[in-house]
C-alpha positions as CSV (number, residue, x, y, z in Angstrom):
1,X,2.3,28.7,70.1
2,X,1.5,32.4,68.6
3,X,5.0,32.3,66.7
4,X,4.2,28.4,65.6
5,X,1.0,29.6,63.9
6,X,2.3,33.1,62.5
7,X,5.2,30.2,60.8
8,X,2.0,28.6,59.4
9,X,0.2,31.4,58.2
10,X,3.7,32.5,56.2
11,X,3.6,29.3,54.9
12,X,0.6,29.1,53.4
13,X,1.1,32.1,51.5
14,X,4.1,31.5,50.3
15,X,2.4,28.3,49.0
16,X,-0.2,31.0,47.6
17,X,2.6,32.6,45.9
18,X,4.0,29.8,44.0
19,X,0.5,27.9,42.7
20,X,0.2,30.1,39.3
21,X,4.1,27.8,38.4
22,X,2.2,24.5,39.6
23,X,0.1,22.5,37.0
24,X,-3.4,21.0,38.1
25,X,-1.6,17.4,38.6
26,X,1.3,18.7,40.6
27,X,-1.4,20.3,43.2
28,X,-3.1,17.4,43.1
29,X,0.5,15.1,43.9
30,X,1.3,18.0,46.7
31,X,-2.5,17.1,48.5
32,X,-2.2,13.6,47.9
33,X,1.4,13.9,49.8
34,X,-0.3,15.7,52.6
35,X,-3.0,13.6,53.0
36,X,-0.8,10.5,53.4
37,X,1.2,12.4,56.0
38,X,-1.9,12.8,57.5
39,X,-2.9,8.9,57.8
40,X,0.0,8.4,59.8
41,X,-0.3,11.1,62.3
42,X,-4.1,12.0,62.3
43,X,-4.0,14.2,65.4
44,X,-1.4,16.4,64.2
45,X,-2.8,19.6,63.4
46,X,0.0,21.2,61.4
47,X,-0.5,18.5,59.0
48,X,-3.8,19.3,58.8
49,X,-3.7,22.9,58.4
50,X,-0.8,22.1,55.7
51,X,-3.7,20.0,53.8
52,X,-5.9,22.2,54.5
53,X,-3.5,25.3,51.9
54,X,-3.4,22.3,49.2
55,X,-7.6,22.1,49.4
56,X,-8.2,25.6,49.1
57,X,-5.7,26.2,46.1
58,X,-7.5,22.8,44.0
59,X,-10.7,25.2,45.5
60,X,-12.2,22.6,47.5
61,X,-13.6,24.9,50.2
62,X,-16.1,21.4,51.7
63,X,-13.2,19.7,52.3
64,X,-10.6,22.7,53.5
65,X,-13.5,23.5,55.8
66,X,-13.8,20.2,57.7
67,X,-9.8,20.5,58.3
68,X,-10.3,24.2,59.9
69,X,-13.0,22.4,61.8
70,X,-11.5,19.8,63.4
71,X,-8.6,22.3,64.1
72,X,-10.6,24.9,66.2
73,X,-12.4,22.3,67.5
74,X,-9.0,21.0,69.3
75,X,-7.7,24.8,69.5
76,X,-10.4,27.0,69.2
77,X,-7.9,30.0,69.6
78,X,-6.2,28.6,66.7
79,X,-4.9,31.9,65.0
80,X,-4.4,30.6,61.1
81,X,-7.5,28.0,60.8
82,X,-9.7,30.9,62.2
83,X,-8.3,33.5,59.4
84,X,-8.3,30.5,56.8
85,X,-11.8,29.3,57.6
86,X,-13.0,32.7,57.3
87,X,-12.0,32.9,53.5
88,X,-13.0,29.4,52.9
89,X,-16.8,30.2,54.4
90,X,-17.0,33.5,52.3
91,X,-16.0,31.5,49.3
92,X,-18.9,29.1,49.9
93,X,-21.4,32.3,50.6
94,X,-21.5,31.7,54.4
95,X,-21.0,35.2,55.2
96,X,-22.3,34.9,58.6
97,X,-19.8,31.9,59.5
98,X,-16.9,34.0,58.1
99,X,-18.2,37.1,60.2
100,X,-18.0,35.1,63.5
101,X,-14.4,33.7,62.2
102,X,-13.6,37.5,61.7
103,X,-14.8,39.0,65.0
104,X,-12.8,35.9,66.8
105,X,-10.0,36.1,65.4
106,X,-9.8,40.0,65.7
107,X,-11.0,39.2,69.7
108,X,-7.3,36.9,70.1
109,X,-5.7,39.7,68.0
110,X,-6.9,43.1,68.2
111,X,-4.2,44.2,65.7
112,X,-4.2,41.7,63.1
113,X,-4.6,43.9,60.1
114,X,-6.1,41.0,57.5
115,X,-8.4,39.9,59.9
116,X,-10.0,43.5,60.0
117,X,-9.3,44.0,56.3
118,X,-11.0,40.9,55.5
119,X,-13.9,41.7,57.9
120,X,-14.7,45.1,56.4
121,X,-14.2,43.3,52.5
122,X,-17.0,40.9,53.7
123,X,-19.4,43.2,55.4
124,X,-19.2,45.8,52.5
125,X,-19.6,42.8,49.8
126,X,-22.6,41.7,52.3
127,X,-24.3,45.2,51.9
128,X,-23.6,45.6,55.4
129,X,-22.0,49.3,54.7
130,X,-22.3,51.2,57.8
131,X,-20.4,48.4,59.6
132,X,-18.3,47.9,56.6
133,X,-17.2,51.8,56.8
134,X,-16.5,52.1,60.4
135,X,-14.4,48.8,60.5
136,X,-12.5,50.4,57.3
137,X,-12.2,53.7,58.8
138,X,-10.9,52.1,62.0
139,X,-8.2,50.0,60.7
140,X,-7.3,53.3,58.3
141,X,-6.9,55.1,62.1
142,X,-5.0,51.9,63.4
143,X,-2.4,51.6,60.2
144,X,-2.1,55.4,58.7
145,X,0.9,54.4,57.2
146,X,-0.5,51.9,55.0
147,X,-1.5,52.3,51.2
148,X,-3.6,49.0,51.5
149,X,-5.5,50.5,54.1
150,X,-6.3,54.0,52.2
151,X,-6.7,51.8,48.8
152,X,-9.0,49.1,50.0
153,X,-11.1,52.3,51.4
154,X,-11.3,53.9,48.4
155,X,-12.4,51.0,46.7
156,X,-15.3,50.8,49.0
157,X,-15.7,54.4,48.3
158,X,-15.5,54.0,44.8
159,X,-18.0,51.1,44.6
160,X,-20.8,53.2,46.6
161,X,-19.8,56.5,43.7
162,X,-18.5,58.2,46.0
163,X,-16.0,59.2,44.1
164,X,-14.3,62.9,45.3
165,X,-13.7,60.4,48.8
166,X,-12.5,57.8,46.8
167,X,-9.6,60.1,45.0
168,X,-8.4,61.5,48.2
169,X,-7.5,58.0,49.3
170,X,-6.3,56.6,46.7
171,X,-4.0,60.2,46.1
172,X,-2.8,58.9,50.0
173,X,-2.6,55.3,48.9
174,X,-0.3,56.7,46.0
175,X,1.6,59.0,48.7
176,X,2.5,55.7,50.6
177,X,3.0,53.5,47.4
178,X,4.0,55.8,44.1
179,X,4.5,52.8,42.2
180,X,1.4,51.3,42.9
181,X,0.2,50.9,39.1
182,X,-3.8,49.6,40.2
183,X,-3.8,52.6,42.7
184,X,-2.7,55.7,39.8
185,X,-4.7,54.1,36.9
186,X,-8.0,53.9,39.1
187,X,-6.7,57.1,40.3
188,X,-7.1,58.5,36.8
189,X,-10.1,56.8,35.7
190,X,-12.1,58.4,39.0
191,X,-10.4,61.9,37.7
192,X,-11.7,61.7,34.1
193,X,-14.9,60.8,35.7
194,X,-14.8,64.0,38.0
195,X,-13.8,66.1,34.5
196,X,-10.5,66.7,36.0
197,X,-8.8,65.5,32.3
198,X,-6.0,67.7,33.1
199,X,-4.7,65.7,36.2
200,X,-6.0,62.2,34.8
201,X,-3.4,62.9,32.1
202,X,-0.3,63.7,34.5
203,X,-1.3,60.0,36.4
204,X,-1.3,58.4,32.7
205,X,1.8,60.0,31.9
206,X,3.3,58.9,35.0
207,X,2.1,55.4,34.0
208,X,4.0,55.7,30.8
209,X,7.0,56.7,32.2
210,X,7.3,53.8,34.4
211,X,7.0,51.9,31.4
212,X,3.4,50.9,30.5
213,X,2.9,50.9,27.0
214,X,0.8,54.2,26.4
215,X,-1.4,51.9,23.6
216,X,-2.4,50.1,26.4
217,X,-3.9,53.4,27.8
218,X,-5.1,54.4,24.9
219,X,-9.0,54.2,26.2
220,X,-8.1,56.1,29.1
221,X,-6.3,58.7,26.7
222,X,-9.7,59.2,24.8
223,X,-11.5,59.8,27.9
224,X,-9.2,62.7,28.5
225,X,-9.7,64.6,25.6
């Protein structure tokens, strides 16, 4: 069953990957597709998590919702409706619904790193930022080698101005991930801010050496001067 939903769960991302190619009336064939599958077999709740992926890329988080429902309410250990149903409640603002999804999904899964990701997101964007920090911190301890992990902290970090925290983890983000553009250039933007100019310029050069057009870090440039 667990390797069934993981399946699923690669699915609808891949399906996440591909949307930006699709026009608004292809999406709009795809659900309809899906949703005539669906008359035939209503039980079936692969076909409902599958129309489910279609509702929340037309971003119609009422009617994605009511799939992930009647999902959990069949298979309430359900691994990909309980991940999915936590981004489609924080999308409609129901932050505590999405917490709950969260905290169950983390319960089936102790290790599932966007469950705890997400749940930290949430609880920081929910001004909840002693929780938000420890779950952050923890999945930091849990995943050391990740540069999502040290970025999405930093982030955190850098939202509360904390910034000297903030540069240490996104200088271990970098570490993990040196191509990471996002992770240099808000690297160097926290650096100018600290008046360290000299080592804002090295990450902007870098930038230009990988090929970013140094006009288009011209702003940053000024700040350095």
């Amino acid at each position: 069953m667990k390797k069934k939903v993981f399946c699923l769960i690669i699915f609808i991302l891949c399906i996440f990957k591909i949307v930006a190619a699709q026009s608004y009336q292809a999406l709009r064939d795809s659900l309809s597709a899906a949703t005539e599958a669906l008359s035939y077999k209503p039980d079936s709740l692969d076909l409902r998590l599958k129309k489910a992926s279609w509702n929340i890329l037309l971003e119609q988080w009422q009617y994605a919702q009511e799939e992930y429902d009647y999902v959990l309410r069949h298979d309430p250990n359900n691994i990909a409706a309980l991940f999915y149903r936590a981004y489609v409640n924080e999308k409609q603002n129901r932050y505590n619904f999405a917490r709950l999804d969260y905290e169950s999904l983390i319960n089936i899964v102790p290790l599932h790193f966007e469950a705890r990701l997400g749940l930290a997101l949430l609880n920081h964007k929910d001004r909840h930022f002693t929780e938000a920090m420890d779950q952050i911190n923890k999945l930091v301890e849990l995943y050391p080698d990740s540069a999502v992990a040290y970025a999405a902290r930093a982030g955190m970090e850098l939202d509360r101005k904390m910034l000297e925290p903030a540069e240490f983890d996104y200088s271990k983000a970098i570490t993990l991930d040196p191509s990471n553009i996002d992770y240099r250039l808000n690297r160097a933007n926290i650096r100018i801010n600290l008046k360290r100019k000299d080592e804002a310029c090295e990450d902007l050069d870098f930038l230009v050496k990988q090929g970013i057009p140094r006009a288009n870090l011209m702003e940053y440039y000024q700040k350095c001067k």
